[in-house]
C-alpha positions in Angstrom: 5.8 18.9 4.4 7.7 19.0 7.8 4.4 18.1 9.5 3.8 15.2 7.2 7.2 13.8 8.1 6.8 14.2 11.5 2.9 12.5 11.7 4.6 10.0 9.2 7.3 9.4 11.5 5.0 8.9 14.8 3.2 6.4 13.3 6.0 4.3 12.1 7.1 4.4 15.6 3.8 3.4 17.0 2.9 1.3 15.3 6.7 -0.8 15.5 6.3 -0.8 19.1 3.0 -2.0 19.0 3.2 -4.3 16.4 6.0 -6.3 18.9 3.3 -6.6 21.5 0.8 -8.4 19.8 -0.2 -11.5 20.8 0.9 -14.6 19.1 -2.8 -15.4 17.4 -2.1 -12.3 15.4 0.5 -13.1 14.1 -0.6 -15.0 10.9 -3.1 -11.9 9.8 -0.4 -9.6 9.9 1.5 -11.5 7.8 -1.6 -12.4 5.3 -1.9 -8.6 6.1 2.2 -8.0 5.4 2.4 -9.5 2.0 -0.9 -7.6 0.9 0.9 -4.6 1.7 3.7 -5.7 -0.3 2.2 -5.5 -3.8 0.5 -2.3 -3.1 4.3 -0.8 -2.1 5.1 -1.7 -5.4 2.6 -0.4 -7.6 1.8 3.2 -5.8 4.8 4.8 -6.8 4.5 3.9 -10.6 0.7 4.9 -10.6 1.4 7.8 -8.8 4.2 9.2 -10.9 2.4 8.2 -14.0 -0.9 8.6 -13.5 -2.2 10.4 -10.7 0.4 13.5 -10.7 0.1 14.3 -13.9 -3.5 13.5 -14.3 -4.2 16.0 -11.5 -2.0 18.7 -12.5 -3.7 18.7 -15.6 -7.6 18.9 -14.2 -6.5 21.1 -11.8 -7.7 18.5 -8.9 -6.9 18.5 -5.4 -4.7 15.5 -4.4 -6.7 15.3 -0.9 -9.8 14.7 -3.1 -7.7 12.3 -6.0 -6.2 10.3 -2.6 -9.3 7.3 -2.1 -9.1 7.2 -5.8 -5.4 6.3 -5.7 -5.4 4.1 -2.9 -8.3 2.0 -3.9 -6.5 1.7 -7.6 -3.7 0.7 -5.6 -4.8 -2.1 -3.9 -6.9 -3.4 -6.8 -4.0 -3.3 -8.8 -1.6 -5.7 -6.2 -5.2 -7.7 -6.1 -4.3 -7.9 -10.1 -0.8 -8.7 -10.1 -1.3 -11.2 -7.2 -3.9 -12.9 -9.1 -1.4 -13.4 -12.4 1.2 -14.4 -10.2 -0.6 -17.1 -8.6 -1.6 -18.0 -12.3 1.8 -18.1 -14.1 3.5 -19.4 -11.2 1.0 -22.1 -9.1 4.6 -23.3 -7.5 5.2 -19.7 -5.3 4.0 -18.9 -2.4 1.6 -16.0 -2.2 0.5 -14.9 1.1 
C-alpha cells in the first residue's frame, strides 16, 4: 500500500511537470483526452465498489487479473454515458 502511494505519487508529479511543457499543438488532444478521462473518474468508483469488489471476493479472483476487465468496463461505460448525454442534451458541449 505505501509503495502504491508513493509510485502513485511519482507519477502525478511527472506527469504535472511534463504535461506544462508540451507544446501548444498538444494542447487540444489533451483536452479531447481530459474530458474522456472525466467520465471514466466518475464511473470507476461505483463499478468498483459494486461490482468488481464484491464480485472478486466472492470467486476468489485476483484483482491484478480482474484490473483490464475493470478498466476496459470503465471506459466503455463513460463511452455510454457520453453517448446519452450527447443524446438528451444536443445543446452541451461534450469534448
Amino acid at each position: 500500500p505505501v509503495g502504491y502511494l508513493l509510485v502513485g505519487a511519482s507519477l502525478f508529479w511527472l506527469l504535472l511537470k511534463v504535461g506544462g511543457n508540451l507544446p501548444e499543438i498538444l494542447h487540444p488532444a489533451m483536452r479531447w483526452l481530459a474530458g474522456q478521462c472525466y467520465g471514466v473518474y466518475l464511473i470507476h468508483h461505483v463499478f468498483l465498489t459494486l461490482v468488481v469488489l464484491p464480485l472478486t471476493a466472492r470467486l476468489s479472483l485476483p484483482l491484478a487479473a480482474v484490473f483490464p476487465i475493470y478498466l476496459t468496463a470503465c471506459v466503455a461505460g463513460a463511452a455510454v454515458l457520453a453517448a446519452l448525454a450527447i443524446t438528451f442534451s444536443p445543446q452541451s458541449a461534450i469534448c
